[in-house]
Residue frames as qw, qx, qy, qz and C-alpha x, y, z in Angstrom:
[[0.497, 0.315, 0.764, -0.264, -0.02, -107.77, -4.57],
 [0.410, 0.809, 0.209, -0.364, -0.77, -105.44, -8.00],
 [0.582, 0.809, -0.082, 0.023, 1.48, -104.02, -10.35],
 [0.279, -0.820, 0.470, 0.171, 5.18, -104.34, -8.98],
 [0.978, 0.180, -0.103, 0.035, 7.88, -105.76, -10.70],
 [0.677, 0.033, -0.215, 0.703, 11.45, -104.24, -9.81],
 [0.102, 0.902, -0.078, 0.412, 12.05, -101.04, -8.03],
 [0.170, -0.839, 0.389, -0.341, 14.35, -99.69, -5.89],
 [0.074, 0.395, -0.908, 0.117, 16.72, -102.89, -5.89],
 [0.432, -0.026, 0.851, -0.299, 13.95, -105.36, -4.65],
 [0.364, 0.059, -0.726, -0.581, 12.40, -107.67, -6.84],
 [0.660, 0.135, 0.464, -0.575, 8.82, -108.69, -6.51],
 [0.063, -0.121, 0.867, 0.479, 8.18, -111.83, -8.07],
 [0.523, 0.294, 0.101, -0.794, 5.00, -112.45, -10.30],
 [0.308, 0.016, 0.927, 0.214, 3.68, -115.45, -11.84],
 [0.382, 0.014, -0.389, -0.838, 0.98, -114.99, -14.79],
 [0.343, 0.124, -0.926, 0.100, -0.40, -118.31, -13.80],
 [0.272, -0.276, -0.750, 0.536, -0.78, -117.48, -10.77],
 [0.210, 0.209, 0.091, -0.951, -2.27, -114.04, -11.05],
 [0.477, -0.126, -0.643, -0.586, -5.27, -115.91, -13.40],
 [0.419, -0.270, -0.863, 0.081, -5.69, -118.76, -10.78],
 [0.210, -0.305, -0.484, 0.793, -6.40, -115.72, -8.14],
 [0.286, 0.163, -0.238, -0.914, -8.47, -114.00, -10.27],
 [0.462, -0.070, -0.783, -0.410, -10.56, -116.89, -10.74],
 [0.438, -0.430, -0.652, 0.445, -10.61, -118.07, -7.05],
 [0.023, 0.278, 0.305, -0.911, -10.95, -114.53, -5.65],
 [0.547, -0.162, -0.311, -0.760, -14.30, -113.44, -8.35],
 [0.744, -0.278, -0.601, -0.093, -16.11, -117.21, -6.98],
 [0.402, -0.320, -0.743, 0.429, -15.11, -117.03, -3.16],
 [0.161, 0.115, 0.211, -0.957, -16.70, -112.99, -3.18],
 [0.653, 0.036, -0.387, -0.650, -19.72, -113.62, -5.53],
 [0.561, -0.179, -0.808, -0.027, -20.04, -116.93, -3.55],
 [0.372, -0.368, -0.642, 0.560, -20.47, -115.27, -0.06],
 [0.145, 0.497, 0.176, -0.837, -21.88, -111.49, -1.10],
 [0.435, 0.659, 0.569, 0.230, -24.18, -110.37, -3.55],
 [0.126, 0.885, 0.324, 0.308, -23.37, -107.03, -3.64],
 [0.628, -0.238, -0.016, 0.741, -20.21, -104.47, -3.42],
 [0.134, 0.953, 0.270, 0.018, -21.00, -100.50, -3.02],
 [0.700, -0.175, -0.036, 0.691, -17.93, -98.50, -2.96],
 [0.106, -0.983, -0.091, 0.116, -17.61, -94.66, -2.03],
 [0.858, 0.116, 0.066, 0.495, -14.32, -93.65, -4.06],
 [0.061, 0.975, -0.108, -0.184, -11.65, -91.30, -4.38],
 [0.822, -0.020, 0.180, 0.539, -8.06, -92.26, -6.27],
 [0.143, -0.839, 0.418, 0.317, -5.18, -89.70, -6.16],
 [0.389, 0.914, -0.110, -0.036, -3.33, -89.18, -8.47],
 [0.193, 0.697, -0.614, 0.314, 0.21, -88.78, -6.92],
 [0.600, 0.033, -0.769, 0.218, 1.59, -92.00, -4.42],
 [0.587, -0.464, 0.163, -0.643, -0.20, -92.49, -1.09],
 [0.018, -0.083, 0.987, -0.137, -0.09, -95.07, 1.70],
 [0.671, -0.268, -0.277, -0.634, -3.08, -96.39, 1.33],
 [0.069, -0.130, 0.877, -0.457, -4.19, -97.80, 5.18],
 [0.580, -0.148, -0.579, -0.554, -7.04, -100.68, 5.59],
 [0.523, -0.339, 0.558, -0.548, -8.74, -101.51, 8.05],
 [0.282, 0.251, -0.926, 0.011, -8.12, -105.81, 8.75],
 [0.624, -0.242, 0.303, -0.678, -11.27, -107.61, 9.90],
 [0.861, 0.148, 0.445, -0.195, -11.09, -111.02, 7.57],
 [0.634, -0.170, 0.612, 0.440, -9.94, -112.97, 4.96],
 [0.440, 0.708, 0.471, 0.289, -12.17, -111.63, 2.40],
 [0.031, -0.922, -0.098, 0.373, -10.74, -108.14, 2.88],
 [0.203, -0.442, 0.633, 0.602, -7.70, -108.82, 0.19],
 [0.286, 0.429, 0.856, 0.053, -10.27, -109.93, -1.81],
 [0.127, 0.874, 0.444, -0.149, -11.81, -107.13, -2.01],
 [0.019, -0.861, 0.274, 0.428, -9.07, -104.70, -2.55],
 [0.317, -0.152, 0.724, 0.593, -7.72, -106.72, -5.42],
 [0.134, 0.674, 0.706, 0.175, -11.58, -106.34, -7.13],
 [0.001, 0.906, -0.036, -0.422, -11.34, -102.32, -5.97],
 [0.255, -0.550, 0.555, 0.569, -7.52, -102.60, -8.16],
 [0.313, 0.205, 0.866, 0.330, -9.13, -104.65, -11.04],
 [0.068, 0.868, 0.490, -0.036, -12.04, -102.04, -11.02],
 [0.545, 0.380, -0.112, 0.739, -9.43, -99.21, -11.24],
 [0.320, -0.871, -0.246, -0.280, -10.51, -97.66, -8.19],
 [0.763, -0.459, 0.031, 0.453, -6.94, -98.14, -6.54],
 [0.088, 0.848, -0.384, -0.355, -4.21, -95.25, -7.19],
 [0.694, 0.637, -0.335, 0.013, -1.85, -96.62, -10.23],
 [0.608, 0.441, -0.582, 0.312, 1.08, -98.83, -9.43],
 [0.701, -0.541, 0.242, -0.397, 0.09, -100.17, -5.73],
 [0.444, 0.448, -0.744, 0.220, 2.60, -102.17, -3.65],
 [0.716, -0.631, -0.093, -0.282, 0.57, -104.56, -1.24],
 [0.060, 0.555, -0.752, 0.352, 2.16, -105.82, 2.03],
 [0.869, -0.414, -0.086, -0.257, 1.11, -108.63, 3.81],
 [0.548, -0.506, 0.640, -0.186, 2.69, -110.71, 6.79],
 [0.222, 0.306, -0.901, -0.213, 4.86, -113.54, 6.02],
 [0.491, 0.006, 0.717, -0.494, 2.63, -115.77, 8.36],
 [0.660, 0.413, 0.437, -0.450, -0.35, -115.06, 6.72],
 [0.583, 0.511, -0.414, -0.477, 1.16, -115.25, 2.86],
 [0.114, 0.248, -0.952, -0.137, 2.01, -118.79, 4.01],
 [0.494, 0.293, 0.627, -0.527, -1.46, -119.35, 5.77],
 [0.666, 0.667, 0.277, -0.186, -3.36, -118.39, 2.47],
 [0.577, -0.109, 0.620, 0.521, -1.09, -119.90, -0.62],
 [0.501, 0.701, 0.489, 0.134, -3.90, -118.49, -2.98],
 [0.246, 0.955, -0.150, -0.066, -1.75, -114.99, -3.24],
 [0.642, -0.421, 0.387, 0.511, 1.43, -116.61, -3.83],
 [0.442, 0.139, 0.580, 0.670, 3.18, -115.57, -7.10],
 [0.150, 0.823, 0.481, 0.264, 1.12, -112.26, -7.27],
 [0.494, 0.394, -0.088, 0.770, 4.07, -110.37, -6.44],
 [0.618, -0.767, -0.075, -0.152, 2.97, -109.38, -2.59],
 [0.222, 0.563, -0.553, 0.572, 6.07, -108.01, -0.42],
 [0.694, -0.516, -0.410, -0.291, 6.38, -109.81, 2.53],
 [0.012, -0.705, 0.506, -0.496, 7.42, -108.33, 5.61],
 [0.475, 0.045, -0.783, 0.399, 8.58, -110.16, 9.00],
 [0.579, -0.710, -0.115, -0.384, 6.60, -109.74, 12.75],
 [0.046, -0.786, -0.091, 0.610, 8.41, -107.48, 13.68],
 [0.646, 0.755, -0.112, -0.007, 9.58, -105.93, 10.41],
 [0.808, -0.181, 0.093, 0.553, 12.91, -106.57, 9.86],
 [0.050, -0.714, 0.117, 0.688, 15.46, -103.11, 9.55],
 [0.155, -0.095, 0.754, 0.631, 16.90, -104.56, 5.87],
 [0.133, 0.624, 0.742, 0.207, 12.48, -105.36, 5.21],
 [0.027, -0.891, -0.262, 0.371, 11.80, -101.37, 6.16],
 [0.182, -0.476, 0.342, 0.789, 14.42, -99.89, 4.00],
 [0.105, 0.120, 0.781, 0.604, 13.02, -101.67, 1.21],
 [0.137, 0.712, 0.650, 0.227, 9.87, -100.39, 1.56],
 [0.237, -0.721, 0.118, 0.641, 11.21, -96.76, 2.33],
 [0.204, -0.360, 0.623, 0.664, 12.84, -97.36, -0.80],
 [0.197, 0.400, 0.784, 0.432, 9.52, -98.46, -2.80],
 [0.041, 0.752, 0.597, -0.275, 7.41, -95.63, -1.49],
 [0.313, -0.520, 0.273, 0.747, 9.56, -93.29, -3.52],
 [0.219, 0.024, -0.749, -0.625, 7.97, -94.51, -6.94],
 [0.367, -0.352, -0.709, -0.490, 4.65, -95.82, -5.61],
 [0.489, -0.396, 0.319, -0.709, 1.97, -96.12, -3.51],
 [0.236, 0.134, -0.910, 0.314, 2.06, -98.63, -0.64],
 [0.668, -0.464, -0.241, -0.529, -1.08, -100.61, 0.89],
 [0.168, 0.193, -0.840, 0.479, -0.88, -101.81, 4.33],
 [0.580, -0.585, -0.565, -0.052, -3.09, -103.37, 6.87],
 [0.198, -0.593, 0.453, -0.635, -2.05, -100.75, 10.32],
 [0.790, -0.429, 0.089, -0.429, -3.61, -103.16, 12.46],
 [0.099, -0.538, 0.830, -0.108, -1.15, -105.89, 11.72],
 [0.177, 0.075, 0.925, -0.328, -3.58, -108.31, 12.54],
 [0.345, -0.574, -0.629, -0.395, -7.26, -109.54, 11.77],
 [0.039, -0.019, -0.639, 0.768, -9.36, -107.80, 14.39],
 [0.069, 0.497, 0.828, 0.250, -13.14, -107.66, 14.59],
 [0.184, 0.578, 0.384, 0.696, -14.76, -105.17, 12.99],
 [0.405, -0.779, -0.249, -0.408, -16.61, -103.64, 16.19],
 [0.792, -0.319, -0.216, 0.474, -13.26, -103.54, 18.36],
 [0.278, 0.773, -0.119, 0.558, -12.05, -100.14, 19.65],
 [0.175, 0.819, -0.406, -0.367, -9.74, -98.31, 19.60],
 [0.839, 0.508, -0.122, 0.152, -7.93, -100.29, 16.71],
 [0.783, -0.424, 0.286, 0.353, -4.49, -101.89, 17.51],
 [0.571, 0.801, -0.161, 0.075, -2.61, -99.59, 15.14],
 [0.782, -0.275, 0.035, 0.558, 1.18, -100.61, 15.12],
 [0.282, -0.798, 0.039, 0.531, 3.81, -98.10, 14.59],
 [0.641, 0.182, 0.526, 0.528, 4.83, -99.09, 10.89],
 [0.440, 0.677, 0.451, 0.380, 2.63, -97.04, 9.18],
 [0.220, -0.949, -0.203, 0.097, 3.56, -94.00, 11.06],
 [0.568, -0.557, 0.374, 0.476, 7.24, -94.09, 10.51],
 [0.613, 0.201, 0.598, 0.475, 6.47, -94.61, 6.79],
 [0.130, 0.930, 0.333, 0.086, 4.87, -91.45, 6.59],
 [0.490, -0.770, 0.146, 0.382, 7.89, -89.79, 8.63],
 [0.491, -0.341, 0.513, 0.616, 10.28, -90.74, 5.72],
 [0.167, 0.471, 0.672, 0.546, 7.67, -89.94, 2.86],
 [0.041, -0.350, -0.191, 0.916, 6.80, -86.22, 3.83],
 [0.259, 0.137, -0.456, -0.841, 5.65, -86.11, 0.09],
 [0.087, -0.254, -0.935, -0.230, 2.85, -89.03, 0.64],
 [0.514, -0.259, -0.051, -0.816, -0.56, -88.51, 1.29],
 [0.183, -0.094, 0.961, -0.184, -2.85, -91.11, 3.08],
 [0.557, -0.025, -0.323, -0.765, -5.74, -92.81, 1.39],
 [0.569, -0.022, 0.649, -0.504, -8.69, -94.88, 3.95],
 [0.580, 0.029, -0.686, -0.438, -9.83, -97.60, 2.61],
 [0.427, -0.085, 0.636, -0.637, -12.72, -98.74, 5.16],
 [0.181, 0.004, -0.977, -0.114, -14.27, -102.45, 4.86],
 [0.398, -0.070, 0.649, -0.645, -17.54, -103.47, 6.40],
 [0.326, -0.074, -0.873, -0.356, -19.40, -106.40, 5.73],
 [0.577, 0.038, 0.428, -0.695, -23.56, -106.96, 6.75],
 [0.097, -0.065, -0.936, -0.333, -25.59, -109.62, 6.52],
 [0.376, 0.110, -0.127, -0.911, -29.40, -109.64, 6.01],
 [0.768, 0.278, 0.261, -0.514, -32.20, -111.68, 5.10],
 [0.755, 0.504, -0.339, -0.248, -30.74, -112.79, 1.83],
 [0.986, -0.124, -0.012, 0.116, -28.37, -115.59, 2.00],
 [0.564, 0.451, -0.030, 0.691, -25.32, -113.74, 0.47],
 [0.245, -0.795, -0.098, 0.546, -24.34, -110.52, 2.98],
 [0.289, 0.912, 0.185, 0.226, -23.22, -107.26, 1.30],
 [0.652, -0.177, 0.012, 0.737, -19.59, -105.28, 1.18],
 [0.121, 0.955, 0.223, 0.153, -19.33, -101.89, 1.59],
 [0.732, -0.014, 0.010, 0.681, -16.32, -99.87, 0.90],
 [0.020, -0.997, -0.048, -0.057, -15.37, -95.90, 1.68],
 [0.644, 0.062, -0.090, 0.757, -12.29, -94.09, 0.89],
 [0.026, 0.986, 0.083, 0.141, -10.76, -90.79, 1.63],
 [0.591, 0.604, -0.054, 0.532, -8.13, -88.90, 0.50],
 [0.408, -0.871, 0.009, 0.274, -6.18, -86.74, 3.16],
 [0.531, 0.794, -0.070, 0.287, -3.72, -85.07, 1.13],
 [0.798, -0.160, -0.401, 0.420, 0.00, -84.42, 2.47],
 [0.128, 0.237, -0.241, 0.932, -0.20, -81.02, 3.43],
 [0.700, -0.365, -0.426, -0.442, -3.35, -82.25, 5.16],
 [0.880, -0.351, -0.295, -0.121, -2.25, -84.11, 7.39],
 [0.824, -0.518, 0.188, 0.133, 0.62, -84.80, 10.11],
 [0.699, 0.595, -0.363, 0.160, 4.06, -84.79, 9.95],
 [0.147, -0.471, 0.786, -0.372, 5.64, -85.79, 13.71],
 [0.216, 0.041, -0.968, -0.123, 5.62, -89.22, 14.42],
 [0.061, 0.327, 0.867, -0.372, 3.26, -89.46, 17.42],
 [0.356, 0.386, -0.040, -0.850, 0.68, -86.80, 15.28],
 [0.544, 0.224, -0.526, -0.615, 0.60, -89.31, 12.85],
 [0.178, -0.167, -0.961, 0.127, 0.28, -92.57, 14.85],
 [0.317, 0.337, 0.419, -0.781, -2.66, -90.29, 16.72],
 [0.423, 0.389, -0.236, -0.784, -4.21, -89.47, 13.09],
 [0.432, 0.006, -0.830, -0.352, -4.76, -93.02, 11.38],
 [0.012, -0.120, -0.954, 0.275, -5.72, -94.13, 14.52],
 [0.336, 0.459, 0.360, -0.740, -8.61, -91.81, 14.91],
 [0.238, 0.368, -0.546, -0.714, -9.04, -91.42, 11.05],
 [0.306, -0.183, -0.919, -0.168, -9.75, -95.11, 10.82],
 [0.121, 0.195, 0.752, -0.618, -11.89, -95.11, 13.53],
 [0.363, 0.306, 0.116, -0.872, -14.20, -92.34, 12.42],
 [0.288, 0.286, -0.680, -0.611, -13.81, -93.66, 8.84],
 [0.240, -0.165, -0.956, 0.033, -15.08, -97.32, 9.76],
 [0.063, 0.297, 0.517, -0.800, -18.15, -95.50, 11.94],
 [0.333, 0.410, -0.340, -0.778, -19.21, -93.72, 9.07],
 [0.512, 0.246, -0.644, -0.513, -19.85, -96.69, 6.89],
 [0.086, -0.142, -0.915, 0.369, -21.04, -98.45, 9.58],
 [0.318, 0.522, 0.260, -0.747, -23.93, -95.52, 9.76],
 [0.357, 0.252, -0.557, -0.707, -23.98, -95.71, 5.73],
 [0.269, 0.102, -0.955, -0.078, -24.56, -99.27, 5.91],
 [0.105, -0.239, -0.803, 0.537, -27.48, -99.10, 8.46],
 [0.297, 0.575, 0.172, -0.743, -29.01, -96.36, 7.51],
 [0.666, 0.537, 0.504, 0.119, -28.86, -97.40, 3.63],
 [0.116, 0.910, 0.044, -0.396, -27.43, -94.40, 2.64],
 [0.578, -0.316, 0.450, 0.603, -25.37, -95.06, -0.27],
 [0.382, 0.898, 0.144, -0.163, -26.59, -92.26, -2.97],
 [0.287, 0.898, -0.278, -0.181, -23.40, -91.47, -3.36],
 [0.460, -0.236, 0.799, 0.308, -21.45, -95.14, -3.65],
 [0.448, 0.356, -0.643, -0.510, -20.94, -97.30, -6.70],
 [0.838, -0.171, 0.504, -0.117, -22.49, -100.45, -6.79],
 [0.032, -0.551, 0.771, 0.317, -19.86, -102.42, -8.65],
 [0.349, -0.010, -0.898, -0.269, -21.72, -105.76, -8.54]]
């Protein structure tokens, strides 16, 4: 979705064009539905998967405005589901990797093989799900990706959107870093860990968000 153009034999294709028209459309459909985007950061350094919790459309939205804001680690490879990159045409040509449901083996290598040079965003959930659903429907993807990438951390990126009084509702965003000697390293440890991880994470900024507490976010806009 960001910064790829060639690695590790697979070409991501990119269209300038396109990357404007999205850039145009994406600022007008956020600023048309929110007034206002806090964001509680942290960006490593070294490549990380970086897992999001999936509630809506506006949530790629948002993480392309986090990448544009440099709040995303350097060189980020998004993923998204064919399906959905045909569903919503606006991210064509913006050099998104799109995987099959299920993944295909030949669609995992290749991201095996990007995760070596960058850091990879994924949805875990697979799916849109709504925000106040638990436990989270975490497939097994992200957990296997870790398995072959010992060297990765994992960086949260938690979503939550409120509305209010005002016409416009409000995005709020929290990250956190879990370094890779932090965290897991068997498979079912790590399918265990995001799941919870997210959980908490999303909780948390669910409390921020309620309570008001955002002393220590940015408001971006």
């Amino acid at each position: 979705m960001f910064l790829l153009n060639f690695c590790g034999g697979l070409h991501v294709k990119k269209n300038k064009h396109s990357q404007w028209f999205f850039r145009w459309g994406q600022r007008y459909l956020l600023k048309k539905a929110f007034h206002q985007l806090n964001v509680l950061h942290h960006t490593p350094t070294a490549p990380v998967l970086i897992v999001v919790n999936h509630s809506n459309f506006y949530d790629s939205l948002v993480l392309f405005e986090l990448e544009q804001q440099n709040l995303l680690p350097n060189s980020v490879v998004a993923v998204m589901d064919k399906a959905g990159l045909d569903k919503h045409k606006l991210f064509n040509g913006l050099g998104v990797v799109p995987v099959s449901t299920p993944m295909k083996l030949s669609e995992y290598k290749q991201l095996i093989s990007l995760m070596k040079q960058h850091s990879l965003l994924i949805f875990p959930q697979g799916k849109e799900e709504h925000i106040e659903k638990r436990p989270f429907s975490i497939e097994k993807g992200a957990a296997s990706l870790l398995l072959k990438n010992p060297h990765h951390g994992i960086l949260f990126v938690s979503l939550y959107y409120s509305y209010g009084a005002k016409p416009k509702g409000e995005i709020a965003c929290r990250m956190l870093h879990i370094k890779a000697m932090d965290r897991p390293h068997e498979l079912q440890d790590i399918q265990h860990f995001i799941e919870t991880t997210m959980t908490a994470e999303v909780d948390h900024l669910k409390e921020d968000v309620i309570m008001k507490k955002f002393d220590s976010y940015t408001e971006l806009w």
